[in-house]
N, C-alpha and C positions, 0 to 999 in steps of 0.2 A: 078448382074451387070457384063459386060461384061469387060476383060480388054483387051487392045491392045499388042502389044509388044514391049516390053523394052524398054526406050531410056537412050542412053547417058549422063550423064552429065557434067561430067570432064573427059575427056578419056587423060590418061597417058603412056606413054610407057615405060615398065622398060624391060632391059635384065639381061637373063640371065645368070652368069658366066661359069656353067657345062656345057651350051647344045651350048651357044649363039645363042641362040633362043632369039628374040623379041618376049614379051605378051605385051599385050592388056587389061591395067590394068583399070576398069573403075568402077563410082557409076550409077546405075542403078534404073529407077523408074516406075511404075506401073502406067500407068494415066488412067481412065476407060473412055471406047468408047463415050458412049453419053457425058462425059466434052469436046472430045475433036472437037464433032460435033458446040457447042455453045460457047467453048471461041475462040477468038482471038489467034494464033500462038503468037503472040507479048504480050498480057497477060499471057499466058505460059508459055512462055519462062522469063518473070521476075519472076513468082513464082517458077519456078527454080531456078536463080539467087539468088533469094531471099534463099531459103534452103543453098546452096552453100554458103553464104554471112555473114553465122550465126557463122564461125568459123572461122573468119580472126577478126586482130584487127584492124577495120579500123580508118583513121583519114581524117578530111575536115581539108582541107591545100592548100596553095600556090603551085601552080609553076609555073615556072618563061619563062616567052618566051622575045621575042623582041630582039632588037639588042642590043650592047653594048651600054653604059650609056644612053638608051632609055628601060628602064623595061617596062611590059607587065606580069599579072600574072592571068591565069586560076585559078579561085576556085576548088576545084576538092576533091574527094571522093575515098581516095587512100590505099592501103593496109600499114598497118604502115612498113613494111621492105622492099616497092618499093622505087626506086632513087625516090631523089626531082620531078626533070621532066621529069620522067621516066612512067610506065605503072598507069594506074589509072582505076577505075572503071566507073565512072561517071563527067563530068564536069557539075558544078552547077552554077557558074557564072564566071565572068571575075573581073578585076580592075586595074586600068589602072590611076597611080600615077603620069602623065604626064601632065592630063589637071586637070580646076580648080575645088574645092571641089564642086561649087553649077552644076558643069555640070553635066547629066542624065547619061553618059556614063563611069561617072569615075568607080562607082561600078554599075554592075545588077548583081542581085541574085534570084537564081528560087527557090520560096521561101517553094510551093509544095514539091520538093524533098528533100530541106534540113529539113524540119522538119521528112521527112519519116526517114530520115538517122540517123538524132539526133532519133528518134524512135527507129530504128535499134540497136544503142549502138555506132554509132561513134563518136568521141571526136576530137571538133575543137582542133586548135591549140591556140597558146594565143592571137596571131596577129587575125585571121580569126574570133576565138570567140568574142573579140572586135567590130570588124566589123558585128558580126551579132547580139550584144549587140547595136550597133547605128540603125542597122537595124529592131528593135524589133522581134528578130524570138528567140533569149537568152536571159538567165538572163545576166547582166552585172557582170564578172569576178570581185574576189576579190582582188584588189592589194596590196598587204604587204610593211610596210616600209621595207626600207633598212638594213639591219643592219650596226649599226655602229662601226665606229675602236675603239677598245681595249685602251685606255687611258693607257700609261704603267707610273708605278709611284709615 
């Protein structure tokens, strides 16, 4: 089997302090000729994604768009140490706590990706898990009483 040459997949620049030379720090992968005659650019490049994706701890979470006291909130498939609504990997649905619960528009959820994700190892949040606890794509979270105050006496 024949392979092509190299490609990129996170290309990073780091300098150097002694030379201040900029490298060209990058991971690097072999994809052999005849895959790359019969897949799809756009299937290769998520099974890239995907190798890449295997060492972040990702989280499906909220975030929040819209104007002041009018919320608007992107489901979204984000790295756990990116801002709230800040970079994200994937948006998976919307939800939209504005109109009424029987309307079609309040939540959609693409229900393909999130089960790939939850496959993946990412971990809703407790809000979003609920939501897709109503939406039958999760088990339904377990809720703990409260604890209660200390009786002093």
């Amino acid at each position: 089997m024949m392979y092509t040459n190299k490609q990129c997949i996170s290309p990073r620049r780091e300098e150097n302090d002694k030379s201040k030379r900029v490298l060209c720090v990058c991971i690097c992968v072999c994809v052999p000729r005849q895959a790359r005659a019969w897949n799809s650019p756009s299937r290769e490049l998520e099974s890239i994604a995907n190798e890449r994706d295997k060492f972040m701890a990702l989280k499906i979470r909220l975030a929040r768009g819209g104007a002041k006291k009018r919320p608007f909130y992107r489901i979204v498939v984000a790295e756990a140490s990116a801002p709230r609504d800040g970079r994200y990997v994937e948006r998976v649905g919307t939800y939209n706590p504005m109109v009424p619960k029987e309307h079609e528009q309040r939540m959609t959820l693409n229900s393909e990706r999130i089960t790939f994700w939850l496959g993946q190892g990412a971990k809703p949040t407790d809000r979003v898990h609920k939501m897709l606890a109503a939406a039958g794509l999760a088990e339904a979270p377990v809720i703990r009483d409260q604890p209660k105050k200390i009786s002093t006496g």
